[in-house]
C-alpha positions in Angstrom: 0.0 0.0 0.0 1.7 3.3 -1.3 -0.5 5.9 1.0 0.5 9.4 1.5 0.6 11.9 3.8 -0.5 14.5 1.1 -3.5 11.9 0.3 -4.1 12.3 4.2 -3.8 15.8 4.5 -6.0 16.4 1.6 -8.8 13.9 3.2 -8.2 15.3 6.5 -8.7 18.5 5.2 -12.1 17.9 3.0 -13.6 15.9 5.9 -13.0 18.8 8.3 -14.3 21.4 5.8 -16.8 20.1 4.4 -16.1 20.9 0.2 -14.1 20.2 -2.1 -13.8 23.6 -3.7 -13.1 25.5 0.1 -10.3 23.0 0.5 -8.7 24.0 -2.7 -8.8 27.0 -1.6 -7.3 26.3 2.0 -4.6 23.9 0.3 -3.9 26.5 -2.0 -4.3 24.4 -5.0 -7.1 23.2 -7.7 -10.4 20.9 -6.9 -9.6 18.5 -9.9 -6.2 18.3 -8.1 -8.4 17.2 -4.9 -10.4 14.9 -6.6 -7.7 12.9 -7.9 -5.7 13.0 -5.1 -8.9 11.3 -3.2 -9.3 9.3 -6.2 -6.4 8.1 -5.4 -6.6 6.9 -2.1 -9.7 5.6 -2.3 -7.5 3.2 -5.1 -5.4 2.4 -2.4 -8.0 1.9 0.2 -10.0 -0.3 -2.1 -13.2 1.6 0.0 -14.7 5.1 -0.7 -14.6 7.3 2.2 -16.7 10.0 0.7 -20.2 10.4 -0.1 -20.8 13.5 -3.0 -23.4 15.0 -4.2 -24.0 18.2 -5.8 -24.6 20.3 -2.8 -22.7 18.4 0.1 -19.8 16.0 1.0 -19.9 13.5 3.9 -17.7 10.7 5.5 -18.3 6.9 4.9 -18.4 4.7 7.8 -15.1 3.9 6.7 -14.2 7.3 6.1 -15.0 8.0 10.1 -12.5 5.4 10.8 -10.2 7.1 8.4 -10.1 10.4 9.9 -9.9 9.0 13.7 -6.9 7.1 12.5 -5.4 10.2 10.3 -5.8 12.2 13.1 -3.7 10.0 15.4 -1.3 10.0 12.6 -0.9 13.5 11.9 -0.4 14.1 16.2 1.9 11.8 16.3 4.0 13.4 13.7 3.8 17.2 15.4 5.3 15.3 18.4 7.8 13.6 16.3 8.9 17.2 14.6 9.0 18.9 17.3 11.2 16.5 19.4 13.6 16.4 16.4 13.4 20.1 16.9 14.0 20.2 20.8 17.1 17.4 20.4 18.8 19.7 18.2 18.5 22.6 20.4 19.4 20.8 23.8 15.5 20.8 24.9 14.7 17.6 24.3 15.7 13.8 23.7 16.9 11.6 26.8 20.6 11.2 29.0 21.9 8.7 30.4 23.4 9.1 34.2 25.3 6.9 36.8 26.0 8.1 40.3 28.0 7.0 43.4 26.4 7.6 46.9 28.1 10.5 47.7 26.7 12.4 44.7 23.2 11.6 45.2 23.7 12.9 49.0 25.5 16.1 47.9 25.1 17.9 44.4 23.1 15.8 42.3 19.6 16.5 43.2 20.7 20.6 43.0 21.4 19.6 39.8 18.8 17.3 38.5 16.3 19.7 40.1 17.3 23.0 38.0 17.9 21.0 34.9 14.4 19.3 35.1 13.4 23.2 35.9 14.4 24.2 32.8 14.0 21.3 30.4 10.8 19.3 31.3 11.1 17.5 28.0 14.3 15.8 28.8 13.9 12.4 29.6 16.4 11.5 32.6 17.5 7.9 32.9 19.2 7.3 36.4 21.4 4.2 37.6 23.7 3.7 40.6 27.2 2.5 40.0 30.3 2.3 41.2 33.4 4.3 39.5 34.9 1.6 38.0 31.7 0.2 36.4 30.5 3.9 35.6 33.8 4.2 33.5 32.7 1.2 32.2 29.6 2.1 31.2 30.5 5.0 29.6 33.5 3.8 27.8 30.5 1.5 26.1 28.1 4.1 25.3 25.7 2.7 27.9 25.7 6.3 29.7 26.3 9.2 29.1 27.1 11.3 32.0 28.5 10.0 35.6 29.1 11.6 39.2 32.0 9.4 40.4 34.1 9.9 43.2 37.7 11.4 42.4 40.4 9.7 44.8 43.2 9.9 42.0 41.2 8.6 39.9 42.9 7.7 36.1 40.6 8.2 33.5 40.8 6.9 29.6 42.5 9.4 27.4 39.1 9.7 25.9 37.0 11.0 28.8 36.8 14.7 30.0 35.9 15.7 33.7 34.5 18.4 35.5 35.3 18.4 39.4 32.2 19.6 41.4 32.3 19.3 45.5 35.4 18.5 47.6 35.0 17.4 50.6 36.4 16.7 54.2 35.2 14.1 56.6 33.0 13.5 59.7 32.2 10.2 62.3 28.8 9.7 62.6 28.0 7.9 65.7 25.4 6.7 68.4 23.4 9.5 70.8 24.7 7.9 73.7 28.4 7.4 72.2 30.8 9.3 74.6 31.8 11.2 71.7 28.2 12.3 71.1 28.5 15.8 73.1 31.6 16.5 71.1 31.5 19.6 68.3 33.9 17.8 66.9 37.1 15.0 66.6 40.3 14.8 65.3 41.0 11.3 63.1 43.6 9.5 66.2 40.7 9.6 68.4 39.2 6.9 66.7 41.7 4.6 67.1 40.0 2.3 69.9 36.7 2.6 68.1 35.1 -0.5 65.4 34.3 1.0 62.4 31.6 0.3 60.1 32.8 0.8 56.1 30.9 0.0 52.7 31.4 -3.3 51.1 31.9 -2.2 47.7 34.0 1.4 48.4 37.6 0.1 47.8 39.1 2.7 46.5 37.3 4.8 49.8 38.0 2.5 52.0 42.0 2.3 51.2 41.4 6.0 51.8 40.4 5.7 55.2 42.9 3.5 56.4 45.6 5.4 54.5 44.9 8.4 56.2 44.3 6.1 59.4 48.2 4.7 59.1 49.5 8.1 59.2 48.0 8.7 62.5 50.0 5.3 63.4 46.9 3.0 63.6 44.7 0.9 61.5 41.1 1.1 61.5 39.3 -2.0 63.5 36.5 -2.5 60.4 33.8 -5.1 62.2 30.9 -4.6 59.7 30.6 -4.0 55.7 27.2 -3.3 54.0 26.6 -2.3 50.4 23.8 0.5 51.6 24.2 3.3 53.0 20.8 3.0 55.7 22.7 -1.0 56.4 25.6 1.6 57.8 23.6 4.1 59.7 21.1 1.3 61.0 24.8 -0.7 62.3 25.8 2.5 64.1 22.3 3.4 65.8 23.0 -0.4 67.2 26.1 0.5 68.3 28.1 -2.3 66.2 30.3 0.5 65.4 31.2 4.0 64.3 31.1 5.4 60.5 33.1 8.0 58.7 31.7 9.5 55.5 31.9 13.0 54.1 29.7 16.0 55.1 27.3 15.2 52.6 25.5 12.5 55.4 23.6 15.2 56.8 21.7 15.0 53.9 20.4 11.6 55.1 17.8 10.3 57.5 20.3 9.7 60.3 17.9 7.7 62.8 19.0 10.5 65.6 22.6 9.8 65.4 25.2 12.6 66.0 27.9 14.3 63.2 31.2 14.6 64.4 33.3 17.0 61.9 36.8 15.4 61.4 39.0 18.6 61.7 42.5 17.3 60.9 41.7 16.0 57.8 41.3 18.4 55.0 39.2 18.0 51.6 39.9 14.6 50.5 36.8 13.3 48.8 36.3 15.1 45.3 32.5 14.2 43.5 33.7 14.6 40.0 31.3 14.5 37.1 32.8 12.4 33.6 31.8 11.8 29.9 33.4 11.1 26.7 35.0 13.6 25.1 33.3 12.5 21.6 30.0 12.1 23.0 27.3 12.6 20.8 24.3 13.0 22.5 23.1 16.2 21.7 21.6 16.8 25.1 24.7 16.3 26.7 26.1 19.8 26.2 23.2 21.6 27.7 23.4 19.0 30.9 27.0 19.8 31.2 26.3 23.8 31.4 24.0 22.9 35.2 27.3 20.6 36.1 28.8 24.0 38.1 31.4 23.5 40.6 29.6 23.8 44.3 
């Protein structure tokens, strides 16, 4: 079947009219032209959809269907313009975006929220990840944009980054620790306590004892969980303390107390990376909300 959208333009057209000769008018062309364009698809159709006589024009039965169906057809195809439209100028079309924990606590939903703000058209796709399998992902295509942690973190050739919080670090622990009336704690103090760290945060966790060695001891880890509620829910039942970056405020902490960590200084950077021959066109206009914080 070789139908048209001229063929359905022009039937959409004389069905909402009315007349033949008003329509070659509106179309800006001649009602012989009309007829055999009709003519035409009613070939196609193998069914009339018309009913003429000298003084009036009306629909078929199937000609009702027709129109309900064109109709369909010709909304679909607005949306489908103007999408193509909005992709090329940044306002519409979908990304792609991985996250690590520390992200979603501290600038990502700043971010999400303006974009969305601003672009209500983009459809937002959101995964958790860890770095490694974020890099991952990108270097596939899979995603487009990530919020990783930076710890000396290498990056492909390929890839670009933007760096976006850095951060130092705090103990969270339990209302009735004896630390809990503290304002705040240096890292040695923590020497005697257990602490609680995430099961898949390597490169973190290598962090914490690093920075743990040069105070001449090693952490006493007791309990790993991959989510970060398992960690808080260990600490309210005193199975140990956790150290995480500022960001944890951001979380229901269950009434447990923030210690800031004052001898350490910024060490955990949220960094946001992409590939540098990306070519998601909404990618560019994401990147422009990405703003150091």
């Amino acid at each position: 079947m070789n139908l048209t959208l001229r063929q359905l333009q022009v039937f959409k057209t004389i069905a909402e009219v009315g007349s033949f000769r008003k329509s070659a008018t509106i179309l800006n062309t001649s009602q012989p032209a009309l007829t055999k364009t009709i003519q035409a698809l009613e070939y196609e159709l193998g069914v009339e959809v018309f009913r003429r006589n000298s003084r009036s024009v009306t629909l078929t039965s199937a000609g009702v269907e027709l129109l309900g169906r064109a109709q369909g057809l010709f909304d679909q195809l607005d949306q489908t313009v103007n999408s193509v439209r909005d992709v090329s100028m940044g306002r519409g079309g979908s990304i792609a975006l991985t996250y690590v924990d520390f992200a979603m606590l501290g600038p990502m939903p700043h971010i999400l929220e303006h974009y969305r703000r601003y672009n209500p058209r983009i459809n937002i796709n959101i995964q958790f990840a860890s770095t490694p399998d974020q890099i991952s992902l990108i270097k596939q295509g899979k995603a487009d944009l990530g919020f990783v942690m930076d710890i000396d973190l290498k990056l492909p050739n390929t890839f670009c980054r933007k760096h976006i919080t850095e951060e130092g670090l705090v103990a969270v622990v339990p209302p009735k620790h004896p630390l809990a009336d503290r304002g705040s704690v240096q890292l040695e103090e923590l020497a005697e306590e257990f602490f609680i760290m995430g099961d898949s945060w390597s490169r973190y966790n290598e962090l914490i004892r690093e920075l743990c060695i040069e105070r001449n001891f090693m952490p006493q880890v007791t309990h790993k969980a991959f989510l970060r509620d398992e960690m808080l829910a260990f600490v309210m039942a005193g199975l140990g303390i956790l150290v995480y970056p500022p960001c944890i405020r951001n979380a229901g902490l269950f009434g447990l107390k923030i210690l800031p960590i004052t001898d350490v200084p910024p060490v955990v950077r949220t960094t946001a990376i992409w590939r540098a021959d990306a070519k998601n066109p909404v990618l560019p206009s994401f990147l422009r909300q990405v703003k150091p914080m």
